[in-house]
C-alpha positions in Angstrom: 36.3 -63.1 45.1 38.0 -66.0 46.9 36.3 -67.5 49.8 37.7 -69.7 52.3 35.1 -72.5 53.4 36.1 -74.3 57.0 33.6 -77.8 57.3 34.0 -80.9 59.0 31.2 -82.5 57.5 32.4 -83.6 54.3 29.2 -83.6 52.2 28.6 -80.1 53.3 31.7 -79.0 52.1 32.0 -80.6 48.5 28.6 -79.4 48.6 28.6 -75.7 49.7 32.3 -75.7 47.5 30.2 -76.9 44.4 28.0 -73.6 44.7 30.4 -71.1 45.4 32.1 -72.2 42.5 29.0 -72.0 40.5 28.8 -68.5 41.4 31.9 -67.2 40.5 34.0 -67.5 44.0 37.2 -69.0 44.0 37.2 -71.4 47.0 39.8 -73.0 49.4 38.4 -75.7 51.9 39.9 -76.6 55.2 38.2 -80.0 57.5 39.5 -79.1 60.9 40.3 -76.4 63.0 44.0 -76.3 62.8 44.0 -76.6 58.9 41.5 -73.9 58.7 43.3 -71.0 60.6 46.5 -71.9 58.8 44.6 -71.1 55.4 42.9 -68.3 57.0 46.4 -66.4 58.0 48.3 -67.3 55.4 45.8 -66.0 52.5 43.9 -62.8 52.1 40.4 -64.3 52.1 37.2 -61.9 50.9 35.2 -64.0 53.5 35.5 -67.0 55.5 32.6 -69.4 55.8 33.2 -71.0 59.3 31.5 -73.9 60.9 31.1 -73.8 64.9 32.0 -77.5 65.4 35.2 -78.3 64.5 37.7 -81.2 65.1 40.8 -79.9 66.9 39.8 -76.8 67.7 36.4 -75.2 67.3 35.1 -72.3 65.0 34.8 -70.3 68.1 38.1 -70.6 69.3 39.8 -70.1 65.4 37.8 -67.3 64.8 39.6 -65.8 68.9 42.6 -66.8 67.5 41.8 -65.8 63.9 41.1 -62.1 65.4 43.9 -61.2 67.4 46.0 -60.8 63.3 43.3 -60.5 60.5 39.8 -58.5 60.2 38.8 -61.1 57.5 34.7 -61.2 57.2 33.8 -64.4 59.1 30.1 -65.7 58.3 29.6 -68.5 60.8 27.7 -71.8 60.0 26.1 -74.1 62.8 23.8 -76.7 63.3 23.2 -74.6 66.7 20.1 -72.3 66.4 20.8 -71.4 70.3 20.5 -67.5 70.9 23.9 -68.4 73.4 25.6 -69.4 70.5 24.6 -66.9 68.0 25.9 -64.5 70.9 29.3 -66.1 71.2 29.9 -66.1 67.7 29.1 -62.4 67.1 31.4 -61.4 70.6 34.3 -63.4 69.4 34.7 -61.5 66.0 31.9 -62.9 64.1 30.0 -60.4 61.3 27.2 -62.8 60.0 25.4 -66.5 61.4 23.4 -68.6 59.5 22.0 -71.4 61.3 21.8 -74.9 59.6 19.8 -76.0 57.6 20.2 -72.7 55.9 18.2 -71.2 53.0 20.3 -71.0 50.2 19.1 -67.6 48.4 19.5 -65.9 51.9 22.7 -67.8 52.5 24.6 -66.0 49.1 23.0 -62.9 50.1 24.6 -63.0 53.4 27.6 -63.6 51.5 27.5 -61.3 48.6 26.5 -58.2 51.9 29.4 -59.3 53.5 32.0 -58.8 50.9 30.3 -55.6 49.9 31.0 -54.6 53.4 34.6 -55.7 53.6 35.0 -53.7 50.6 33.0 -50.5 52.3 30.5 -50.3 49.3 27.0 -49.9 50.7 25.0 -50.1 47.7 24.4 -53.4 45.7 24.5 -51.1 42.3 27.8 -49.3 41.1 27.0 -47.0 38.3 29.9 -46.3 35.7 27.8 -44.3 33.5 27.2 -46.9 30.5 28.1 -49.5 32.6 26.0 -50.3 35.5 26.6 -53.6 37.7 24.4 -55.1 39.9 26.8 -56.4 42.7 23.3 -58.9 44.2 22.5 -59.7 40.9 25.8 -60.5 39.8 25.1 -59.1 36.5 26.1 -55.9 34.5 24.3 -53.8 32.0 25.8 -52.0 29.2 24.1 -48.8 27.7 20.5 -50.2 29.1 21.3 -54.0 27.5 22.2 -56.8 30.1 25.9 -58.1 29.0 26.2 -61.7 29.1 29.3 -62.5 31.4 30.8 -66.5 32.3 30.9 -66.6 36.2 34.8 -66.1 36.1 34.4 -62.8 34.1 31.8 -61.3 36.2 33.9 -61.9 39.3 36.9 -59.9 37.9 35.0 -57.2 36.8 33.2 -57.4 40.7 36.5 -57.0 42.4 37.1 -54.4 39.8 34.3 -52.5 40.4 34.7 -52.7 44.3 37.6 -51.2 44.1 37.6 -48.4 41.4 39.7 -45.7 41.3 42.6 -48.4 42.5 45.2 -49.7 40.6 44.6 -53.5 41.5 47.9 -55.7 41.2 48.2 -59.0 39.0 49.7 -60.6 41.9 46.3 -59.4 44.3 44.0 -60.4 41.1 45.5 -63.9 41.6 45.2 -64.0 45.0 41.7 -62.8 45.2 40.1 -64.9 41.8 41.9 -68.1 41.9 41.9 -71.0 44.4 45.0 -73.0 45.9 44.8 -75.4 43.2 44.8 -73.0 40.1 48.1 -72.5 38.0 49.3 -68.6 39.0 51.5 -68.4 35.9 48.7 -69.0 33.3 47.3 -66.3 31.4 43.7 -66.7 31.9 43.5 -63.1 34.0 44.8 -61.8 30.5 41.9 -63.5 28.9 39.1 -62.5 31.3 40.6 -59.4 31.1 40.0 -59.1 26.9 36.5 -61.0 27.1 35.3 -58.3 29.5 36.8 -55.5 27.1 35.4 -57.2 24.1 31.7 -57.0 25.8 32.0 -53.7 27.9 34.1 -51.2 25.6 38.3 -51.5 25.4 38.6 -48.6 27.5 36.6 -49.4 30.4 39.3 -51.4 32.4 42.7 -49.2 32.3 46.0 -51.4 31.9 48.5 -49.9 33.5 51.7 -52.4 32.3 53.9 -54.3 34.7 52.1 -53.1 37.2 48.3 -54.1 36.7 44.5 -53.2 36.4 41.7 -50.4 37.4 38.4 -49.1 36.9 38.2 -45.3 37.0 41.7 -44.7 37.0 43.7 -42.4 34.7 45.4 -44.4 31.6 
């Protein structure tokens, strides 16, 4: 999943990068207002993480402007614990706030709800059959055994999942599992791609050539 991460305060921001990454997310940052909504309509995001005070212009007024083109899930971030401000945030588009300082566990579970959501999967488990994935655990099982996944895999085999029965395109898989700064033409989707088949069974993820990737689709 690639998340898009707007904060002015520069420690914040190397810092909540630095665990999104450790979790699997592709991230993009942004510093300011201005910088932020560019990334935000150019890119198909799974979630932005938005800070209320922004230079330029603030989180509330990029999330207006934000609204009137893209239905992104926005989880805002504030130093503000005001009920006024919780309220402006939610009435100009907003689908989650987390007031700062924030609890980290309850922080990636706000996250990992919200890209369920934007992905209209209710339930934290997805049951393949043999293959059961535990979407707030971020962890699969295989036949009853827990499969040991790198961060990178899991998160292909999450968007997977979230979207089975799709045929899922190279080009989205790029655009949704690697950040701004990652090289497009490498073949390290083909890779995460074989490691997953190699642990879950080499007919779990259909390939459907020149064209791209599913689970639950027909070979």
């Amino acid at each position: 999943m690639r998340l898009l991460i707007i904060e002015d305060e520069a420690d914040m921001l190397r810092r909540l990068a630095k665990i999104m990454r450790a979790e699997g997310y592709a991230v993009d940052t942004a510093a300011d207002g201005q910088e932020g909504l560019y990334k935000a309509q150019e890119n198909d995001y799974d979630l932005i993480l938005l800070d209320a005070m922004l230079p330029v212009f603030d989180g509330w007024e990029l999330l207006a402007r934000l609204r009137k083109t893209k239905k992104t899930p926005v989880l805002m971030l504030t130093a503000r614990d005001a009920s006024a401000d919780r309220v402006r945030g939610l009435d100009n588009g907003a689908d989650d706030y987390v007031a700062k300082p924030f609890d980290l566990p309850e922080l990636l579970a706000r996250v990992r709800a919200l890209i369920r959501r934007g992905a209209e999967t209710a339930s934290s488990r997805i049951d393949f059959g043999e293959i059961v994935i535990d979407t707030a655990q971020r962890c699969a099982w295989r036949r009853g055994e827990a499969v040991t996944l790198q961060p990178n895999e899991y998160a292909l085999l999450e968007y997977l999942a979230l979207h089975r029965g799709k045929l899922v395109t190279r080009t989205t898989l790029y655009e949704h599992l690697f950040d701004e700064n990652e090289e497009t033409l490498s073949n390290l989707l083909d890779v995460r791609v074989s490691n997953l088949r190699r642990k879950l069974g080499q007919d779990f993820i259909v390939t459907k050539r020149g064209h791209g990737y599913g689970i639950g689709i027909e070979p």
